[in-house]
Backbone bond lengths (Angstrom), bond angles and torsions (degrees), N, CA, C in turn:
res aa  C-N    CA-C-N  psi(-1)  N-CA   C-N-CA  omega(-1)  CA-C   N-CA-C  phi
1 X - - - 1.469 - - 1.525 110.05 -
2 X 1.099 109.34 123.24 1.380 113.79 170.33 1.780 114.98 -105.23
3 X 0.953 148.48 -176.20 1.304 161.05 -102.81 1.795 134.04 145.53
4 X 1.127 96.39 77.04 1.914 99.46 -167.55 1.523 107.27 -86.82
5 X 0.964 130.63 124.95 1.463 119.75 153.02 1.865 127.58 -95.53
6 X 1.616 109.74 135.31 1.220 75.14 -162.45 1.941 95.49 -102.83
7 X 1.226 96.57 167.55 1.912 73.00 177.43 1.181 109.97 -110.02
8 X 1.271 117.05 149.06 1.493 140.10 -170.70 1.716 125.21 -58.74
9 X 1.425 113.14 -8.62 1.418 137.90 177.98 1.524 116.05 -67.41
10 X 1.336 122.39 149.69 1.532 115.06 171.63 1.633 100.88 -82.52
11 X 0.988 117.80 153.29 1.009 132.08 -176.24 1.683 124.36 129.09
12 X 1.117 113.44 -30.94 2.014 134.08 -153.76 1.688 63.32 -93.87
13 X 1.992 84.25 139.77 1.206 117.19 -171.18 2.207 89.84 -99.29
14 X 1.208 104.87 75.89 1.758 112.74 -177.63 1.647 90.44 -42.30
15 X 1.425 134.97 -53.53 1.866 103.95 -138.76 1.450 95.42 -100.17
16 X 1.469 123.19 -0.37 1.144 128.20 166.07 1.356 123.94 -60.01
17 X 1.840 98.23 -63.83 1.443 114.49 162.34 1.682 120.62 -27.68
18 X 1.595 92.94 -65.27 1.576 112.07 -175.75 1.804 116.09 -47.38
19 X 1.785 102.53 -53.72 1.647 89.36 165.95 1.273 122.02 -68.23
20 X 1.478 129.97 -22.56 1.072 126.04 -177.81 1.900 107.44 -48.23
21 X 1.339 100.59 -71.35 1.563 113.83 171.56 1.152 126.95 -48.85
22 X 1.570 118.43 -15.02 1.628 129.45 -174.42 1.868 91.41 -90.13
23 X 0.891 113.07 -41.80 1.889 115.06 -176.97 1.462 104.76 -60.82
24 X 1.765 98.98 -61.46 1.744 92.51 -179.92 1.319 112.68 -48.13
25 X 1.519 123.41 -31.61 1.792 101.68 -144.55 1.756 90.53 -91.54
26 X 1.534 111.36 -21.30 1.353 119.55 -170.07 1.518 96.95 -65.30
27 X 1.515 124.91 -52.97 1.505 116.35 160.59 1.472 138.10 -46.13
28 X 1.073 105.67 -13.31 1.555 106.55 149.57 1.761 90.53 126.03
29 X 1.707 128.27 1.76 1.495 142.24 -170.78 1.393 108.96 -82.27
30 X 1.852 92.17 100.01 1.868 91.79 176.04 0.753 112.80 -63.03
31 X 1.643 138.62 145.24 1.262 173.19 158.93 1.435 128.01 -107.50
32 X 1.365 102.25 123.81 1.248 119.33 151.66 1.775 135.02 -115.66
33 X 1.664 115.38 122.70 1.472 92.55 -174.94 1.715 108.16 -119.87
34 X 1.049 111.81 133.61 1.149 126.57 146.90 1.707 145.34 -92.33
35 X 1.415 107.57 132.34 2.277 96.47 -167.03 1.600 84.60 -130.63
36 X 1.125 77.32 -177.31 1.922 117.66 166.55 1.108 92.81 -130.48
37 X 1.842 83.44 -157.46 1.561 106.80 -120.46 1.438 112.19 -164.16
38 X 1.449 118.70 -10.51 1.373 137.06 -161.24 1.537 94.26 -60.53
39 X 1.224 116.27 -73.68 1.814 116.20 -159.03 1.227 98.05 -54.42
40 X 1.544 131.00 -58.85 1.822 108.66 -165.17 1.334 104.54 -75.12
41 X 1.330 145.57 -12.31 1.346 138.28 -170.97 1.850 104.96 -67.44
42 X 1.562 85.92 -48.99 1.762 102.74 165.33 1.223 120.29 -58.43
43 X 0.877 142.60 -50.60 1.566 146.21 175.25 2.051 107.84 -71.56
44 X 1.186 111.53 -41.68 1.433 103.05 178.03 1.517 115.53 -86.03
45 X 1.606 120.87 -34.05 1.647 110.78 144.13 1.231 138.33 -31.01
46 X 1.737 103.39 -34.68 1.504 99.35 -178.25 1.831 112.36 -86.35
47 X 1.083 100.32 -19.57 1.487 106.46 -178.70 1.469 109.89 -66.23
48 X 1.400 108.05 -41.49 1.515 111.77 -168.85 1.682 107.71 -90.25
49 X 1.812 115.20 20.50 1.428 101.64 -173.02 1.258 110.09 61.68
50 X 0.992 149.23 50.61 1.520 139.28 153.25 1.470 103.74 -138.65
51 X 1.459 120.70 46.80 1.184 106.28 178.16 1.629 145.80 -46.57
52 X 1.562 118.17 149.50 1.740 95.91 -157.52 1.327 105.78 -87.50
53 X 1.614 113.30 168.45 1.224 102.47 -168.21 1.731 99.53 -136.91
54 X 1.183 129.26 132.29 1.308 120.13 176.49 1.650 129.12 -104.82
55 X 0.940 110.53 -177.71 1.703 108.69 -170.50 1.555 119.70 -152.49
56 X 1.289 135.16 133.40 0.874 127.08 -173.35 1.586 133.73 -109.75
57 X 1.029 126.79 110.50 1.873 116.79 -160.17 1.546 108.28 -38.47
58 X 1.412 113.65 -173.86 1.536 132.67 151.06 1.790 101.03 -65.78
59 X 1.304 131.32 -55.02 1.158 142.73 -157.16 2.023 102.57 -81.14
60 X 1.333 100.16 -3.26 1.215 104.04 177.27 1.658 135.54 74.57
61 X 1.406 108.94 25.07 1.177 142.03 -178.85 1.220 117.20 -90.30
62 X 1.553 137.43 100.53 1.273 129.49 170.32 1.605 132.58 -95.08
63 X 1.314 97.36 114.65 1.885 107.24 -176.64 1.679 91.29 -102.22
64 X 1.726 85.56 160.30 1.396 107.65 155.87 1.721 122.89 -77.34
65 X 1.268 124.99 126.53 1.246 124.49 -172.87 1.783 101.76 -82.40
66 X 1.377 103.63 132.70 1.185 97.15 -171.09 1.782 108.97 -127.85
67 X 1.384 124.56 103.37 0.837 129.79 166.69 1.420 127.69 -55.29
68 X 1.531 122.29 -160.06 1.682 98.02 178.39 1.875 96.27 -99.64
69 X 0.936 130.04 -35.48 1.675 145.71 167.04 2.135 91.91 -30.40
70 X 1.372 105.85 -53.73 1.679 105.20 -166.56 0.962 98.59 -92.53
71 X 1.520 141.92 -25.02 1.264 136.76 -179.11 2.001 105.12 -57.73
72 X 1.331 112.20 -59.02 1.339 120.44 173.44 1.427 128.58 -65.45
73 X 1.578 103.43 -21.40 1.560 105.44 163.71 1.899 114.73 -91.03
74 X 1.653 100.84 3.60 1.519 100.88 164.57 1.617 123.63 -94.25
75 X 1.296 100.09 -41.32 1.773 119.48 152.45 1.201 99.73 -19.86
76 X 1.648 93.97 -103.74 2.346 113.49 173.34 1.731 100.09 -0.90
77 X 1.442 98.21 -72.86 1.915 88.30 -154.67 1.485 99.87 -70.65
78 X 1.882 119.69 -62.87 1.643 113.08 -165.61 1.028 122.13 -71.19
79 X 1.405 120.28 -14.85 2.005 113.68 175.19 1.761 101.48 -94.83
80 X 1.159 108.63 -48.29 1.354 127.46 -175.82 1.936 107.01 -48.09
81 X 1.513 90.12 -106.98 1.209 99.94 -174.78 1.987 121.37 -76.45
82 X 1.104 129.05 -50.76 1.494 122.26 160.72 1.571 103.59 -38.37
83 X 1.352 101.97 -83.66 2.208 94.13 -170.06 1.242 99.03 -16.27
84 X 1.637 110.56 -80.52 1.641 114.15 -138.51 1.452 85.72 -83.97
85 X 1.159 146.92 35.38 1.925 126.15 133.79 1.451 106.54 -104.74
86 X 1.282 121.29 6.99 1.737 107.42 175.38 1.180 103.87 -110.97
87 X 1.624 111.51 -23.02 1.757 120.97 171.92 1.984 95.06 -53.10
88 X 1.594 96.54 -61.17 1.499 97.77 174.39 1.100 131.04 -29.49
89 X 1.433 92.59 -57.14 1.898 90.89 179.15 1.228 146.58 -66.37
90 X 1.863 86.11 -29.74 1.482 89.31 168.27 1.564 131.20 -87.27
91 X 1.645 109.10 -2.12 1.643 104.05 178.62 1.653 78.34 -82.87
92 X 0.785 127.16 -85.48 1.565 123.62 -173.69 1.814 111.22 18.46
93 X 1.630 94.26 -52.43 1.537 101.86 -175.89 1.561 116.92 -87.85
94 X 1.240 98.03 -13.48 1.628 112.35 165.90 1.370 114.31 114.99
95 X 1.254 115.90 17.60 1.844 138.15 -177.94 1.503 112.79 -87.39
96 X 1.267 126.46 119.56 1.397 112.33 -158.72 1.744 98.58 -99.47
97 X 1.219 114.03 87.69 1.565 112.26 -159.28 1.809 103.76 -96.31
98 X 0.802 99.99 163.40 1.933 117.10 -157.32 1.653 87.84 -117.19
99 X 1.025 147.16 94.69 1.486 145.23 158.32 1.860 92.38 -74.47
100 X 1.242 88.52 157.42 1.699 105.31 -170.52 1.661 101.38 165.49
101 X 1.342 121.34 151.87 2.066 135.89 -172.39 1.637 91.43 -116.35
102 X 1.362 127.96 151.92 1.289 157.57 157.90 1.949 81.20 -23.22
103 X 1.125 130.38 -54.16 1.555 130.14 -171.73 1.100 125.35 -41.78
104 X 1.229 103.80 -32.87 1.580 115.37 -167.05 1.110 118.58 -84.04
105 X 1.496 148.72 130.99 1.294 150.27 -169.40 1.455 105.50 31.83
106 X 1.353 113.44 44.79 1.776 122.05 168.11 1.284 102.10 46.22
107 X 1.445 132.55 48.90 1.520 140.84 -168.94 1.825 86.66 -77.97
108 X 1.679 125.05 -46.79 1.147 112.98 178.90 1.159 121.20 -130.99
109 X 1.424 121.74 107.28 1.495 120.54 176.25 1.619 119.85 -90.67
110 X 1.367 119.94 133.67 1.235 148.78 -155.44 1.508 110.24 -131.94
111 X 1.932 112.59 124.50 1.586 99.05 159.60 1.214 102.53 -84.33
112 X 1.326 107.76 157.51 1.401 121.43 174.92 1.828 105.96 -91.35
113 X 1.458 107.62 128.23 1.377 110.88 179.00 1.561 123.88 -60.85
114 X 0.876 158.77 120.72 1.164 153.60 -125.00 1.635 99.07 -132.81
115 X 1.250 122.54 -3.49 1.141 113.80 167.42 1.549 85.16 -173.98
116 X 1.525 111.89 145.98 1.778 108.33 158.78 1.488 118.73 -131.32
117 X 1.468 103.05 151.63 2.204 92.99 -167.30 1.277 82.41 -106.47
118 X 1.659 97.15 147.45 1.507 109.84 178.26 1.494 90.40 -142.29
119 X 1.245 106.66 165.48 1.813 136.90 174.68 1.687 91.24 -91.08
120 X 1.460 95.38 126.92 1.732 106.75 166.58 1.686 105.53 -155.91
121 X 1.199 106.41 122.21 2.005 112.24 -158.05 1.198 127.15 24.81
122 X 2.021 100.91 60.63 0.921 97.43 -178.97 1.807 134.01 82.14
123 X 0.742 110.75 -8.03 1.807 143.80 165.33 1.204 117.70 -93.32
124 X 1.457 120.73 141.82 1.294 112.76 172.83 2.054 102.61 -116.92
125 X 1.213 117.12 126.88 1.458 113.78 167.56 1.063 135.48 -150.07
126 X 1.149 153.46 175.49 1.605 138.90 -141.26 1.465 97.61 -128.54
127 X 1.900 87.49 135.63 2.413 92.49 -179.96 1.872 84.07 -104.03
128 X 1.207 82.57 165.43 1.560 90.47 157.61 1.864 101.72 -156.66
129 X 1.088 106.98 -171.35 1.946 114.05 -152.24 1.253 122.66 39.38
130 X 2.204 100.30 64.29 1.200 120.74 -169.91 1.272 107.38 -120.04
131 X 1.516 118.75 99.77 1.482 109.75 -177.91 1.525 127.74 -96.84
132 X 1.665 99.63 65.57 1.310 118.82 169.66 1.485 116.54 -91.77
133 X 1.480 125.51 -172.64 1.311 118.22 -175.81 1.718 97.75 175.45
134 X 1.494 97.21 142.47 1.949 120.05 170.59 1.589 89.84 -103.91
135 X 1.487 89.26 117.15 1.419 103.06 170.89 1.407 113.69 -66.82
136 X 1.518 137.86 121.82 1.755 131.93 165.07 1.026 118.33 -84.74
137 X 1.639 127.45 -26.79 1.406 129.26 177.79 1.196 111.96 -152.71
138 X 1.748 103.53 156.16 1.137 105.34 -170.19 1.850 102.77 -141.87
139 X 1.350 114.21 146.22 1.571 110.78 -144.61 1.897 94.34 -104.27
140 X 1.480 90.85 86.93 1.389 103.49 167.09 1.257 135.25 -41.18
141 X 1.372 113.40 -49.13 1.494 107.84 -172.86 1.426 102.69 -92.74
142 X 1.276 126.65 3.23 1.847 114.25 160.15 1.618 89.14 -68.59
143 X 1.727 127.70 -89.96 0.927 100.37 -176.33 1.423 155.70 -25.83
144 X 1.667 117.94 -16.92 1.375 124.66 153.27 1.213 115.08 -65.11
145 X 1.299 113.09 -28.81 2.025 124.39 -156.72 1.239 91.29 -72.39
146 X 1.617 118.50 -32.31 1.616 121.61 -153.72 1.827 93.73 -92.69
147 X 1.114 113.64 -68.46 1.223 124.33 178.14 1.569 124.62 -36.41
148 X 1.133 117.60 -63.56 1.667 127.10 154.56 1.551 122.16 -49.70
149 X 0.881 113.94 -5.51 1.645 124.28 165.81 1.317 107.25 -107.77
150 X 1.037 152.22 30.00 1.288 151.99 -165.26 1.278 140.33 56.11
151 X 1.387 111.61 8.11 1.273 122.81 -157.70 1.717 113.98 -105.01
152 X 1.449 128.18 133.24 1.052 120.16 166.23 1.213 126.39 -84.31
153 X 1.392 128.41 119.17 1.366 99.12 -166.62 2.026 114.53 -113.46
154 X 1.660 92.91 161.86 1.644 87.35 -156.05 1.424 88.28 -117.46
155 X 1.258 124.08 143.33 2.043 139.67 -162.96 1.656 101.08 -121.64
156 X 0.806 88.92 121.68 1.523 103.87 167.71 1.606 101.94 -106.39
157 X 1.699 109.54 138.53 1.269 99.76 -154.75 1.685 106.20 -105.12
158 X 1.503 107.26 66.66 1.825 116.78 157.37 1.642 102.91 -101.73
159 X 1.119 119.82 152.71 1.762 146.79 -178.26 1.666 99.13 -122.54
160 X 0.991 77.67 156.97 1.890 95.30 173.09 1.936 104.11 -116.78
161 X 1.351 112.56 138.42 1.135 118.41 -174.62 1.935 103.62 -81.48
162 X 0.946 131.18 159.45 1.479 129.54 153.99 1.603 118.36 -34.55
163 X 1.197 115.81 -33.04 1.313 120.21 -172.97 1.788 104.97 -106.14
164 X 1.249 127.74 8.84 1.423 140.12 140.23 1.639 81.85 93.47
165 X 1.345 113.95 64.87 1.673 119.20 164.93 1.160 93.08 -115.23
166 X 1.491 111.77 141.59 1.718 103.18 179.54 1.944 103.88 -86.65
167 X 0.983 139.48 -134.25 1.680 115.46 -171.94 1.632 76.59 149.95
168 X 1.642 86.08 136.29 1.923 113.95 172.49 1.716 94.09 -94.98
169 X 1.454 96.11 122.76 1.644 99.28 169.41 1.514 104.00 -123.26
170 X 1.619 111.55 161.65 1.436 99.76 177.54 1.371 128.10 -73.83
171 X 1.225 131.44 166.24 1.431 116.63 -148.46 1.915 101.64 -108.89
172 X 1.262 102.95 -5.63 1.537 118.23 -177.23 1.942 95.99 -90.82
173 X 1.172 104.68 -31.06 1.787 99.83 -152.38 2.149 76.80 -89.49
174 X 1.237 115.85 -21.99 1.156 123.03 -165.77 1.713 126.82 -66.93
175 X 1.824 95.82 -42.75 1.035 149.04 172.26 2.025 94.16 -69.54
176 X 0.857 135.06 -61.52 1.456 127.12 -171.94 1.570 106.97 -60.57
177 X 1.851 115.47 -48.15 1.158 134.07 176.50 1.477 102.18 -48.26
178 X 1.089 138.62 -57.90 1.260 141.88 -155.06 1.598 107.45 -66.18
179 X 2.080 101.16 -44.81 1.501 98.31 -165.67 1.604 108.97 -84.49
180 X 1.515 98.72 -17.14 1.749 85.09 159.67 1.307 125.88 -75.93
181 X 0.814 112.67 -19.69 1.729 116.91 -176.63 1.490 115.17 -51.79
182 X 1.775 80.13 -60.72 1.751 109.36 -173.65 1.577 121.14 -58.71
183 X 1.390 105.22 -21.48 1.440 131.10 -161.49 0.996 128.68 69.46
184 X 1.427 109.83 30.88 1.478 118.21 -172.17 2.204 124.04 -48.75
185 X 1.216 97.28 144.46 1.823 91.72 153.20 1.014 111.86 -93.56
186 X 1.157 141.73 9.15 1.748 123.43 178.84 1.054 103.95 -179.86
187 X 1.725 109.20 128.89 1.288 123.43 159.00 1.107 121.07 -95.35
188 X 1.453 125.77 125.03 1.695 113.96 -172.92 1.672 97.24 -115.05
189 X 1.447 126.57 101.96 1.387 113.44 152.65 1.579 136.68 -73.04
190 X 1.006 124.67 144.02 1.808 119.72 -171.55 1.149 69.83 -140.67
191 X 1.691 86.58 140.50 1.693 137.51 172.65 1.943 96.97 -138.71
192 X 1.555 92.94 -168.39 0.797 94.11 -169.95 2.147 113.50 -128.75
193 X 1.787 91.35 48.89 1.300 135.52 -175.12 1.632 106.43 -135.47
194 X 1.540 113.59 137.51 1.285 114.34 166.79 1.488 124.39 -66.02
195 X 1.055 133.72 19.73 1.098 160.91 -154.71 1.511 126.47 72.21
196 X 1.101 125.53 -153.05 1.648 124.64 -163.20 1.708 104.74 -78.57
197 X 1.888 88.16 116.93 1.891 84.58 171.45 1.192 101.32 -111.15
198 X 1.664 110.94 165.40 0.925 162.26 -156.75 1.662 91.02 -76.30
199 X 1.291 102.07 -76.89 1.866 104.49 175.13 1.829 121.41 -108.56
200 X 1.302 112.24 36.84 1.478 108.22 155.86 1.315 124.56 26.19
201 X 1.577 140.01 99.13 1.136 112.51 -6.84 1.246 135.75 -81.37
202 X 1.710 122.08 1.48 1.035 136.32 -163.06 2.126 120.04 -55.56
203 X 0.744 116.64 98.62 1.497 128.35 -161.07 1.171 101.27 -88.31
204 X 1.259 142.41 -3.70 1.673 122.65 147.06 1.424 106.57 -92.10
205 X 1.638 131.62 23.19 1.429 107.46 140.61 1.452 108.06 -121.95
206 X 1.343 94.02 68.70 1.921 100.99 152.79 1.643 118.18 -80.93
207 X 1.859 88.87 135.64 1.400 84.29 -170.85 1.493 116.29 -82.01
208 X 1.002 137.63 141.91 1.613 129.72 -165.35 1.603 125.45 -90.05
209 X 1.467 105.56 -42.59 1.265 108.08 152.14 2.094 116.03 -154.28
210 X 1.323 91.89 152.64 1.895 98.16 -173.53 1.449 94.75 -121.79
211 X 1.427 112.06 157.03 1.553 127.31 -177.06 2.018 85.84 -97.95
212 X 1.764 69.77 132.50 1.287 90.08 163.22 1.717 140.08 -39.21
213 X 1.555 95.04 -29.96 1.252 108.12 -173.19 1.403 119.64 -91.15
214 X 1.597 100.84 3.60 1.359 117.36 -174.29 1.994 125.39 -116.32
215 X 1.363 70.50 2.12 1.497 81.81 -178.13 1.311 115.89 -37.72
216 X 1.041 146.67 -75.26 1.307 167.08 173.96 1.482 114.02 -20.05
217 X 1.572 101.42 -37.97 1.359 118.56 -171.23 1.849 103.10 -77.16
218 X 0.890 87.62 -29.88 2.147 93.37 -179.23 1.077 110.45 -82.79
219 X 1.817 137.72 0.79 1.125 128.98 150.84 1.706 125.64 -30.87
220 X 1.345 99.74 -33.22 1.200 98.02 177.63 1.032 136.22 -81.51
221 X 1.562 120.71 -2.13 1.251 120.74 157.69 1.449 119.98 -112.01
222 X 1.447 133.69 27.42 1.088 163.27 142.59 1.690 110.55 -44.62
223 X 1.456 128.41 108.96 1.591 115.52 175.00 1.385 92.04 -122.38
224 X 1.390 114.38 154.10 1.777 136.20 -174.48 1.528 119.89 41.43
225 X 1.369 97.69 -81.29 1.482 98.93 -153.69 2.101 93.54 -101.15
226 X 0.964 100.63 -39.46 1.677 101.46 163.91 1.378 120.38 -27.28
227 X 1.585 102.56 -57.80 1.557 102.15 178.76 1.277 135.49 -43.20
228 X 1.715 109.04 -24.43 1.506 122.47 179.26 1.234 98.66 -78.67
229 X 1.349 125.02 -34.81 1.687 124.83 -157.84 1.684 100.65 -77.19
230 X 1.506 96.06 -55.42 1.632 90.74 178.32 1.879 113.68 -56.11
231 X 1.137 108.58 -33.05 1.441 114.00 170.50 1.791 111.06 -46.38
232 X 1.012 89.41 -70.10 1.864 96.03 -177.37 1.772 127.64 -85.49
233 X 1.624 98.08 9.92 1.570 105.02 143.63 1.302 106.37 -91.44
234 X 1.028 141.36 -38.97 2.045 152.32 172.47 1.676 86.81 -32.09
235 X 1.555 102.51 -75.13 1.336 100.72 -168.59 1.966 131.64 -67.01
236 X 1.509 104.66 -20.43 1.379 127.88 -171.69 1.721 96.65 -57.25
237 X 1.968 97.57 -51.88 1.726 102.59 -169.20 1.919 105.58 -82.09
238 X 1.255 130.24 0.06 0.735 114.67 -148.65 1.991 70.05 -109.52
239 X 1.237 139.38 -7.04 1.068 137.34 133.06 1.217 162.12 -72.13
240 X 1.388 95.45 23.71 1.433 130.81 178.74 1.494 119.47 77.53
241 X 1.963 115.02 21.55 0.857 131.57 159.46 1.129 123.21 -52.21
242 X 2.359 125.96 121.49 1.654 89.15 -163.95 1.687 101.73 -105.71
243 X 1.319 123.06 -6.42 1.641 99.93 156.67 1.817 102.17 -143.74
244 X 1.503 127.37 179.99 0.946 136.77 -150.73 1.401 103.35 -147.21
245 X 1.326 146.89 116.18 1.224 141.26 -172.88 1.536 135.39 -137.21
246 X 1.038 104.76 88.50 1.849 102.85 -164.91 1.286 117.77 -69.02
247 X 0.854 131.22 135.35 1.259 130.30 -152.35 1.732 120.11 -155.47
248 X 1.370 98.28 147.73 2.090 97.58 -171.91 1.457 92.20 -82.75
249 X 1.784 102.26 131.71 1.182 122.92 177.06 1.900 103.53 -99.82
250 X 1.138 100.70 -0.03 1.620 91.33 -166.55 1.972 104.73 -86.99
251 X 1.281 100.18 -21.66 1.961 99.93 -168.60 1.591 112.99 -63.16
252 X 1.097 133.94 -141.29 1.556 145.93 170.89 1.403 109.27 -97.48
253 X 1.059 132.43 -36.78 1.654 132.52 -149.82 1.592 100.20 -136.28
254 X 1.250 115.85 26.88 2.004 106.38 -173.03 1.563 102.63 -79.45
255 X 0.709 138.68 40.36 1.818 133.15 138.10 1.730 110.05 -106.80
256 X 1.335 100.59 -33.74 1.864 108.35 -172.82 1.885 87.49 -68.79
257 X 1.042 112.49 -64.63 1.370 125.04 -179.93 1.385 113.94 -27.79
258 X 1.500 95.86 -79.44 1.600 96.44 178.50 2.193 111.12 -62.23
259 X 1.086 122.19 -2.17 1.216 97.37 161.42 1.500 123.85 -116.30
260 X 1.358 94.86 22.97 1.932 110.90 171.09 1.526 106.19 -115.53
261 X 1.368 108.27 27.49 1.424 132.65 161.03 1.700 116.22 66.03
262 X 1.701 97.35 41.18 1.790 102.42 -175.37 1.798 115.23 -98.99
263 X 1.076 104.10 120.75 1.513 80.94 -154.82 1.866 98.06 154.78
264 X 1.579 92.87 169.64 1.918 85.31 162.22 1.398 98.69 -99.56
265 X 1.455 117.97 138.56 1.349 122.86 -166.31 1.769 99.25 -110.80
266 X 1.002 120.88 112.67 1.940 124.12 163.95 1.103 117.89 -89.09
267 X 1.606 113.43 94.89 1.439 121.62 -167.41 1.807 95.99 -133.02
């Protein structure tokens, strides 16, 4: 079982990705994919006046704050419209893919944070009517149910809380959850970076490969949105994930790529 994430940024070369994954699965390579959602959520928030607004932890982590107004204008684009055009694309290529969100048959359950502290000028203070969520479980044997029937299936990254709130989770920490579940060997995330450099933005110091046991330690060269990714490869292997691979989604071949080991590889 493999495991793609796609990332939610402009830039990721989507129909590239998509044949990439349409060849594997046509070769007989189970698949699972998971995306975001970040860039159109941003761009269609702003249209509708609800512009998005982000926040940054004590620990230095930046999420989108998601009220209940952004929570439903995140739905609209990543379950809504993203799923069902990559579901598109790939029967198109002849992949019989299952689009479905963490919501659906409780594929992802999430507590909902009940309050979150963030840094704002320098201050630290607490939001609340935040419908975010850390996913705790994730419902494995649907994903077998889906998979063993022929189906690829594609996640849009909302969770359902215990108390049946649906909840924006990140789609990288989401993406690790899934490939442990599934039992995956490999998680491949694509962004729209050759994977994790060394000096940000500088792209001839990509790092090529980190020991597993060190993950944690390369936070530090992690800037913005990386930090989550390196976060939820930390957690992917610490689920018996056996490698983790970030990888440029923008070229012709970034799934062949990232599994001919191009990329920062966490092995």
């Amino acid at each position: 079982m493999i495991v793609v994430k796609i990332g939610g940024t402009n830039g990721v070369n989507v129909d590239a990705v998509m044949t990439d994954i349409a060849a594997c699965v046509t070769a007989g390579q189970k698949m699972i994919v998971v995306h975001g959602g970040s860039g159109e959520t941003n761009a269609i928030s702003e249209q509708l006046g609800h512009p998005p607004r982000f926040v940054t932890s004590p620990s230095g982590y930046t999420s989108r704050y998601t009220d209940r107004a952004t929570l439903e204008i995140f739905a609209m684009v990543t379950s809504g419209k993203i799923n069902t055009l990559l579901v598109e694309k790939l029967q198109k290529l002849g992949v019989n893919a299952f689009g479905l969100s963490g919501v659906d048959g409780r594929l992802m359950v999430a507590r909902r944070k009940e309050a979150i502290r963030i840094v704002e000028n320098g201050k630290q203070r607490m939001l609340r009517d935040d419908f975010t969520g850390k996913i705790e479980t994730v419902n494995g044997p649907l994903l077998a149910l889906l998979v063993d029937a022929g189906y690829t299936p594609v996640i849009a990254p909302l969770a359902i809380s215990p108390e049946g709130e649906a909840l924006n989770v990140d789609a990288d920490r989401a993406a690790a959850m899934v490939a442990g579940a599934a039992g995956a060997g490999q998680l491949i995330i694509l962004s729209n970076v050759p994977g994790l450099l060394r000096q940000f933005p500088d792209e001839s110091t990509l790092i090529a490969h980190i020991d597993k046991a060190k993950v944690e330690q390369s936070l530090e060269f992690a800037e913005g949105r990386m930090r989550k990714k390196v976060l939820g490869a930390s957690e992917a292997l610490a689920l018996g994930v056996g490698k983790v691979v970030f990888a440029d989604g923008r070229v012709e071949r970034p799934v062949a790529n990232a599994l001919a080991g191009q990329g920062t590889v966490i092995s």
